[in-house]
C-alpha positions as CSV (number, residue, x, y, z in Angstrom):
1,X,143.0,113.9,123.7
2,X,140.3,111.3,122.2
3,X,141.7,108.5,124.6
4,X,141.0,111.0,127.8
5,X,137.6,111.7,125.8
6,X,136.5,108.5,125.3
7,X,138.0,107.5,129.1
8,X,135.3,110.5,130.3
9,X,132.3,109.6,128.6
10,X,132.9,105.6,129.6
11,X,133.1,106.7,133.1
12,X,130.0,109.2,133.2
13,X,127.7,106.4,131.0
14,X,128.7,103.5,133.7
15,X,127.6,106.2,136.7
16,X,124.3,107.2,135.2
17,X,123.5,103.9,134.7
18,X,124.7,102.6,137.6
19,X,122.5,105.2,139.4
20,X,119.2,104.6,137.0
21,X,119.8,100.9,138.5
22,X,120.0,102.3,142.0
23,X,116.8,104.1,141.7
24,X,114.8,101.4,139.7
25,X,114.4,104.0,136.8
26,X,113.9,103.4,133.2
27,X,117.1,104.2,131.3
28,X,115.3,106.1,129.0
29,X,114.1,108.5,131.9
30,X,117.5,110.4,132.2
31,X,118.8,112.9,129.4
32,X,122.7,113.9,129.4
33,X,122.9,117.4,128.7
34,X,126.7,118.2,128.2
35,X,127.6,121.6,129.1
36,X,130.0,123.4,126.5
37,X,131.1,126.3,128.1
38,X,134.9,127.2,127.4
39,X,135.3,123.8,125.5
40,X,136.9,124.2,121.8
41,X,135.1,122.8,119.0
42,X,137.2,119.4,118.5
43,X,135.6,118.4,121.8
44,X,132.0,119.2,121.0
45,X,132.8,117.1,118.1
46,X,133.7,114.0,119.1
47,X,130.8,114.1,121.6
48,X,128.9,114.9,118.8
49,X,130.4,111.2,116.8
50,X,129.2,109.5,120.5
51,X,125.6,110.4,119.9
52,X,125.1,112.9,122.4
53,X,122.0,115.1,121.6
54,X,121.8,117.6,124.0
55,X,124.2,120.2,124.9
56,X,124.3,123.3,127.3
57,X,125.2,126.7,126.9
58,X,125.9,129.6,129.3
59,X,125.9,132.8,127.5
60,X,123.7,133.5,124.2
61,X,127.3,135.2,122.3
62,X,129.8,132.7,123.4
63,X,127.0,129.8,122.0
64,X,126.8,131.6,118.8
65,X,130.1,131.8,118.0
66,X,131.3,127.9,119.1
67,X,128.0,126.5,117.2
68,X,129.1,128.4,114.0
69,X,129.6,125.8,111.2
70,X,128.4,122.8,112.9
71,X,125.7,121.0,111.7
72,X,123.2,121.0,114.3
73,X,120.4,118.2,112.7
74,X,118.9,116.6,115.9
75,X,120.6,118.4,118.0
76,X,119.0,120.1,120.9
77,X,120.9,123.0,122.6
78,X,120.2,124.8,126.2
79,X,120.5,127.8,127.9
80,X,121.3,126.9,131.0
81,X,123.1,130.5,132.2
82,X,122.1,133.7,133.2
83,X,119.8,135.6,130.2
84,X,119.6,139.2,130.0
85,X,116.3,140.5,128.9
86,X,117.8,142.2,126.0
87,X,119.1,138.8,124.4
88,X,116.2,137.3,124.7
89,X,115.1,137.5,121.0
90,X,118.8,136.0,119.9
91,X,118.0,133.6,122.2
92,X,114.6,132.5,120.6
93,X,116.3,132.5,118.0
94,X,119.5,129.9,118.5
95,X,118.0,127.9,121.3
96,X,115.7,125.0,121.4
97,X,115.3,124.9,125.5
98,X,116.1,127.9,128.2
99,X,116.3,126.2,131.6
100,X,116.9,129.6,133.6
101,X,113.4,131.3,133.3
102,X,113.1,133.5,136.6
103,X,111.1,136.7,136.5
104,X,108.3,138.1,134.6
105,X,110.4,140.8,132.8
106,X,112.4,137.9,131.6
107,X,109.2,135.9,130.7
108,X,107.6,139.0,129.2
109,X,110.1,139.6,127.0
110,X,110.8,135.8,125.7
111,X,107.2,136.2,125.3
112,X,106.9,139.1,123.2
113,X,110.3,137.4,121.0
114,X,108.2,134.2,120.6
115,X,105.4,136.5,118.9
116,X,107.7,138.7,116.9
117,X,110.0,135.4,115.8
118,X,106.6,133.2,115.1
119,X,108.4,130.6,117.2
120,X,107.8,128.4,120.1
121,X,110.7,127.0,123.1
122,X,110.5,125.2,125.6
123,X,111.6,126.2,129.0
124,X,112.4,125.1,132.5
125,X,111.7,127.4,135.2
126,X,114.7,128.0,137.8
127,X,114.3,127.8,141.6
128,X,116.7,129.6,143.9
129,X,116.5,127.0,146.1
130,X,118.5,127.9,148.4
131,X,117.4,131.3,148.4
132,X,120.9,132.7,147.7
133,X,121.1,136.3,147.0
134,X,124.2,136.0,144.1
135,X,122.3,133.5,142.3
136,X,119.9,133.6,139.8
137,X,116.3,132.1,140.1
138,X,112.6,132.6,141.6
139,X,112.4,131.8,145.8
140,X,110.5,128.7,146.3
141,X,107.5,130.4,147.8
142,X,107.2,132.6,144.7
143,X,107.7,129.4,142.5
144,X,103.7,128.5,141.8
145,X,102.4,131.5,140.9
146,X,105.5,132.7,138.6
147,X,104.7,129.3,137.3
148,X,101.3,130.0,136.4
149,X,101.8,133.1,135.6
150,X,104.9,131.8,132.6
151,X,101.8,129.8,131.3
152,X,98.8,131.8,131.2
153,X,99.6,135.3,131.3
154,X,102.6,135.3,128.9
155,X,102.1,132.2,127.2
156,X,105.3,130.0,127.3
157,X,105.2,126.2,127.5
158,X,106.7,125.8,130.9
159,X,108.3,121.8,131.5
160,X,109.8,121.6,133.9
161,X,112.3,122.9,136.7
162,X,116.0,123.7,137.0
163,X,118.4,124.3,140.4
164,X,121.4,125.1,141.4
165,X,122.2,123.7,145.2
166,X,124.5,125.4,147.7
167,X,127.7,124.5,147.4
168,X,128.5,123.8,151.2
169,X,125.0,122.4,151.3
170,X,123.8,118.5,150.8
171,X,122.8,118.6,147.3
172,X,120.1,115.9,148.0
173,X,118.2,118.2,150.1
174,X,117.6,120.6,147.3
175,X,116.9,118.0,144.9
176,X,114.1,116.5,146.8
177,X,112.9,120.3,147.9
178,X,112.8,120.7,143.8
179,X,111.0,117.4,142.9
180,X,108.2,118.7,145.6
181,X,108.1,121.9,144.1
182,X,107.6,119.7,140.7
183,X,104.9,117.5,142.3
184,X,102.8,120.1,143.0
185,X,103.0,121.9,140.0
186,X,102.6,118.6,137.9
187,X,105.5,119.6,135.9
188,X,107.6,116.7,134.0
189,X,111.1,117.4,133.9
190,X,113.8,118.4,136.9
191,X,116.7,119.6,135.2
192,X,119.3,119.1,138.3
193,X,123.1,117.6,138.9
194,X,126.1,118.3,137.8
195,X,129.8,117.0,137.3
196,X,130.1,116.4,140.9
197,X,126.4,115.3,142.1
198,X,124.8,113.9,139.4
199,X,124.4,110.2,140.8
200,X,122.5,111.5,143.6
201,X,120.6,113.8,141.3
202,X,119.4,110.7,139.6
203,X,118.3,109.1,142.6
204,X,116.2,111.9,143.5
205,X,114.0,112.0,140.2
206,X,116.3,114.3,137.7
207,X,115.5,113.7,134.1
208,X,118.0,116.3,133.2
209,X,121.9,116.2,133.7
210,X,124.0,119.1,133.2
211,X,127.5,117.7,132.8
212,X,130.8,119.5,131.8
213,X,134.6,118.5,133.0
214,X,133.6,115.0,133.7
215,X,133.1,114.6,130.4
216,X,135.0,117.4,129.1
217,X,137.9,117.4,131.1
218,X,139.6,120.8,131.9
219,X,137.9,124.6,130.3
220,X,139.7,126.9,128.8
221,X,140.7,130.1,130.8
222,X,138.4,132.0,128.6
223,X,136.3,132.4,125.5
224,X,138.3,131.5,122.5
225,X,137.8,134.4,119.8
226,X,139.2,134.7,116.7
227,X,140.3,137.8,115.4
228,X,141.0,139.1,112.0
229,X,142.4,143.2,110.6
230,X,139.9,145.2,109.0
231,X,139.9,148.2,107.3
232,X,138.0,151.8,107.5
233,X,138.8,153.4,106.0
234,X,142.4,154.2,106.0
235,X,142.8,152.4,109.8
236,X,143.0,149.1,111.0
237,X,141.1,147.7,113.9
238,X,139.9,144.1,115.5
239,X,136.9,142.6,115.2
240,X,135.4,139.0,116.1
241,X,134.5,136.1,113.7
């Protein structure tokens, strides 16, 4: 397993740079952030040995559970799914960065965690960009005065932004549609690209990667839970460690 590891993270480390090259960027100006989701501890691990910093998560549980027992000292960790308004204070909580802020009941909520918790994220802001209807994130023309609103009205220190292109669409168009969105906003980051478009993400300004199976290889087919018997009183049921 290490060799196909070690194989992966070669591979994605010669493309970055390669691409950093391209666009006459300073190596420094792109962050990996590599995306856990349905990957078994051992992995996270020997990413961990490489001196990878940053890494993604998609639901708040599933991140609680993996990141049990690992020392997390300089590590920074994402949210970078979906977040319900009702986890947002277990969010607070375990996360250092939520790239998928996208409504005011959302920001209200992180908001009133953050007061309750006496503790501060960080957060990107996430653009539909393609206006889909099954995804998550604000519409573009609704993008400036959510932003605004994240900062002043509810008081969260807003980055940068995040997207999720179309997948029968040329990602590069969405990128650039982003780093507009950015301009204009004079926000810092652009959390954008993926295992499959993350060159070209590069080349269009993203300071954020979110990479997975190239450098993890192949997910498992679900959540990994482990289960033990308890008693009460005189039964026996399952519960989750």
């Amino acid at each position: 397993m290490h060799s196909e590891l070690d194989d992966n993270f070669i591979a994605v480390n010669n493309k970055i740079k390669r691409a950093i090259h391209n666009a006459n960027r300073e190596d420094e100006s792109v962050k990996l952030v590599a995306v856990t989701k349905r990957q078994p501890k051992e992995k996270i691990k020997f990413f961990l040995d490489k001196g990878i910093k940053i890494f993604g998560e998609n639901r708040v549980q599933d991140a609680i559970n993996r990141w049990t027992n690992i020392d997390r000292t300089n590590i920074e960790i994402h949210m970078i799914g979906p977040l319900q308004t009702n986890k947002s204070e277990e969010a607070i909580k375990f996360f250092d960065v939520i790239e998928t802020l996208d409504r005011d009941k959302l920001a209200n909520a992180l908001s009133k965690s953050e007061y309750k918790l006496n503790k501060k994220l960080k957060y990107f802001v996430q653009i539909n960009t393609g206006e889909e209807k099954q995804k998550s994130g604000i519409i573009p023309q609704e993008a400036e005065g959510f932003i605004n609103r994240c900062k002043l009205k509810y008081g969260l220190k807003i980055l940068g932004l995040m997207c999720i292109p179309p997948i029968d669409q040329n990602p590069g168009i969405h990128f650039a549609f982003l780093r507009e969105i950015s301009k204009r906003n004079k926000l810092e980051y652009l959390s954008m690209g993926m295992s499959n478009d993350f060159e070209d993400a590069i080349l269009f300004g993203s300071t954020h990667l979110r990479i997975g199976t190239a450098l993890f290889g192949k997910r498992l087919e679900k959540e990994k839970i482990n289960w033990v018997y308890k008693e009460w009183p005189n039964n026996f049921f399952l519960t989750s460690i």
